[in-house]
C-alpha positions in Angstrom: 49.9 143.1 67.9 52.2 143.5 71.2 49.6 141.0 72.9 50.1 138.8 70.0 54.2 138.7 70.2 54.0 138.3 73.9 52.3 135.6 73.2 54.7 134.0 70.8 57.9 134.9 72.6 56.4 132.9 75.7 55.3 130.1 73.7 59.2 129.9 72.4 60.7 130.0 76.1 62.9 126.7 76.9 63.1 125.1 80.2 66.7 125.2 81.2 67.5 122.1 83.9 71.0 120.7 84.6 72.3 117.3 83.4 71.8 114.5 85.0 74.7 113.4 87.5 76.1 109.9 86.5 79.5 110.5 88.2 78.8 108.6 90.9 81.6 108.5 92.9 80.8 111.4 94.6 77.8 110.6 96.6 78.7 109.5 99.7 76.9 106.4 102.2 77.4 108.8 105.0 78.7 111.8 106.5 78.8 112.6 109.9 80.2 115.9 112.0 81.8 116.4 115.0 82.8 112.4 115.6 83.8 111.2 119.2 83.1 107.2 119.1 83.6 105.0 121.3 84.2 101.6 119.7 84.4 98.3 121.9 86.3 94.6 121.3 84.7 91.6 122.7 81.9 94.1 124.6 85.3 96.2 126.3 85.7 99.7 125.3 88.9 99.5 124.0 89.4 102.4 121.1 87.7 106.1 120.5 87.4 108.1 116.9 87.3 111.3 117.4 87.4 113.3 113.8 85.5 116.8 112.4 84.3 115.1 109.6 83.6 111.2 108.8 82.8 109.9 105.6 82.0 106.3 104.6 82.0 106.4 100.4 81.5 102.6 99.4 81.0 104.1 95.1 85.0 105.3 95.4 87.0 102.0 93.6 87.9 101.1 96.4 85.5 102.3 98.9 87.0 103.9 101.8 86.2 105.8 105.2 87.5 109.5 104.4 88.7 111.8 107.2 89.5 115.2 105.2 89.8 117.0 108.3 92.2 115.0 110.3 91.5 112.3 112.7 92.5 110.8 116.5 92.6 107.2 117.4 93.0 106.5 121.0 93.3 103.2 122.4 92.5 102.9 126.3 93.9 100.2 129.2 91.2 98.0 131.3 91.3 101.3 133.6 89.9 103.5 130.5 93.2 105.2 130.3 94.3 106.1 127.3 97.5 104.4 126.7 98.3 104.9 123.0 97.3 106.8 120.1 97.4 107.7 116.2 96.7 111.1 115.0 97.2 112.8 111.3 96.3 115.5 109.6 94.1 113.5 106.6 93.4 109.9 106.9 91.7 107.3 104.3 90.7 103.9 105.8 90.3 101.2 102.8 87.4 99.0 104.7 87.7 96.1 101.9 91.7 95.3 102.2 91.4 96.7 105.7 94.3 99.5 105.0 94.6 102.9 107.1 96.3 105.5 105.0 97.2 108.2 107.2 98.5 111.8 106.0 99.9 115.1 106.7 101.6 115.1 110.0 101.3 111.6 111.5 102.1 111.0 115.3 101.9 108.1 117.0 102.6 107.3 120.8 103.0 104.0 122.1 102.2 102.6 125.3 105.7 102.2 125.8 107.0 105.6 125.2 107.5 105.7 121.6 106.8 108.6 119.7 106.8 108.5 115.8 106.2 111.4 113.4 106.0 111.3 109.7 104.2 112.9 106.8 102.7 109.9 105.9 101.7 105.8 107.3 100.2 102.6 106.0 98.6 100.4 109.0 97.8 97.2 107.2 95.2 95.8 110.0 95.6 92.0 107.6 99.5 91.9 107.2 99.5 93.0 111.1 102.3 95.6 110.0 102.8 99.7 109.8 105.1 101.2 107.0 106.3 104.5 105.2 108.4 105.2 102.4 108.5 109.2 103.5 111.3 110.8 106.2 110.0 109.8 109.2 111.4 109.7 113.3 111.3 107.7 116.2 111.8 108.5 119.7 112.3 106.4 123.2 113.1 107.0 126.1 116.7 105.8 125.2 117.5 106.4 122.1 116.5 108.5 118.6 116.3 107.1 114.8 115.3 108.8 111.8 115.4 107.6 108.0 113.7 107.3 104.6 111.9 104.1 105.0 110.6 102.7 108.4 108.5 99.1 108.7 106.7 97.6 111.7 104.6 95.4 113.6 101.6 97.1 114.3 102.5 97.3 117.6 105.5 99.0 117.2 107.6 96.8 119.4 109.8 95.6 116.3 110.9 97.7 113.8 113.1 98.7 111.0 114.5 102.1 109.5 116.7 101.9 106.4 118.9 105.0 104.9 119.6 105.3 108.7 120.5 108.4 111.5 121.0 108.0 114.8 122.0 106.9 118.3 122.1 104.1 120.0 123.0 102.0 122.8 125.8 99.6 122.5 123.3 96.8 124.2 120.4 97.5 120.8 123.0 95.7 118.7 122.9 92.6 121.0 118.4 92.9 121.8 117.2 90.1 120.7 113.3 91.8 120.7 114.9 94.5 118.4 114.8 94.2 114.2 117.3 95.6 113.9 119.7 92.5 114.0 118.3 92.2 110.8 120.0 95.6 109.3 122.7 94.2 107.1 126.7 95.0 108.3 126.8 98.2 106.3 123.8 99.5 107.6 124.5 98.7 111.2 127.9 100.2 110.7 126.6 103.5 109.8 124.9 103.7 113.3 127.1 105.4 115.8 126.9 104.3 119.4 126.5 106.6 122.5 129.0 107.1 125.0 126.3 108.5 127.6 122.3 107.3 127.4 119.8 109.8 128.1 117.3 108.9 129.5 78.2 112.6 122.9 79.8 109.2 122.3 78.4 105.9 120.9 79.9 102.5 121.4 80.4 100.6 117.8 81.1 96.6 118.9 84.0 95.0 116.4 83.2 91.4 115.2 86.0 89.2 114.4 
């Protein structure tokens, strides 16, 4: 009898397996560790991603690059110096519209000298143009501006802050390479002019 009710206790045993996964946005293309890439323009060495943790996810809507873990872009001169570069905190990279979102304390140094910091950056590579609608502040070696709302060229040589603090030169009113002669009256008048200036690595080629 206990032989027989074994028997039958076994025979009523289910197999338990997990669902299927449909969801999948979660599965990436690729995910790499410990990135330091060296990534060249026209067969020069020009640029270098270096990031903890790389993700390319082309199921997301849209697809994206995904850098949880913070990432540095580094652009070098013809002598391999580095000359400018973009770090932040968390960064997504729309490959399709060709967007850079960037995330979580953003710094940027120019190969002229200007520092910007934010909590958060667009770089749209098509437009050719850098934005934020976040507090963010820019520093020269001449002068200091901070507001709600900053807008660029992507090489940071022109450039626009609204909802404006600062100083200034009285000469950046009259720069003709400067955007800011297109700040209306009111917003120029709320800027207030200084009386004394202070001054492992793989190569991935681009195509165009």
């Amino acid at each position: 009898m206990l032989a027989t009710t074994i028997f039958v206790a076994c025979e009523k045993q289910k197999e338990h397996t997990a669902p299927a996964i449909h969801e999948r946005d979660s599965v990436a293309l690729m995910t790499s560790y410990g990135v330091n890439t060296l990534i060249s323009d026209s067969g020069v060495i020009k640029y270098r991603i270096v990031t903890e943790e790389w993700e390319i996810n082309q199921n997301r809507k849209p697809s994206r690059w995904i850098f949880n873990k913070g990432v540095l872009l580094e652009q070098f001169d013809q002598k391999f110096h580095v000359q400018s570069y973009i770090q932040s905190d968390t960064a997504y990279y729309y490959d399709q519209n060709k967007l850079w979102e960037l995330r979580g304390r953003v710094r940027i140094l120019t190969k002229d000298g200007l520092r910007f910091s934010s909590e958060q950056l667009f770089w749209d590579e098509m437009k050719h143009e850098i934005y934020s609608h976040v507090f963010s502040r820019l520093v020269t070696p001449d002068r200091q501006l901070q507001g709600s709302y900053f807008r660029s060229d992507e090489r940071m040589t022109k450039y626009f802050v609204s909802n404006s603090k600062g100083s200034f030169e009285k000469d950046d009113f009259s720069n003709d390479n400067d955007t800011l002669n297109s700040a209306s009256p009111q917003q120029k008048a709320n800027l207030r002019p200084r009386t004394s200036p202070k001054r492992k690595n793989t190569t991935i080629p681009i195509t165009h």
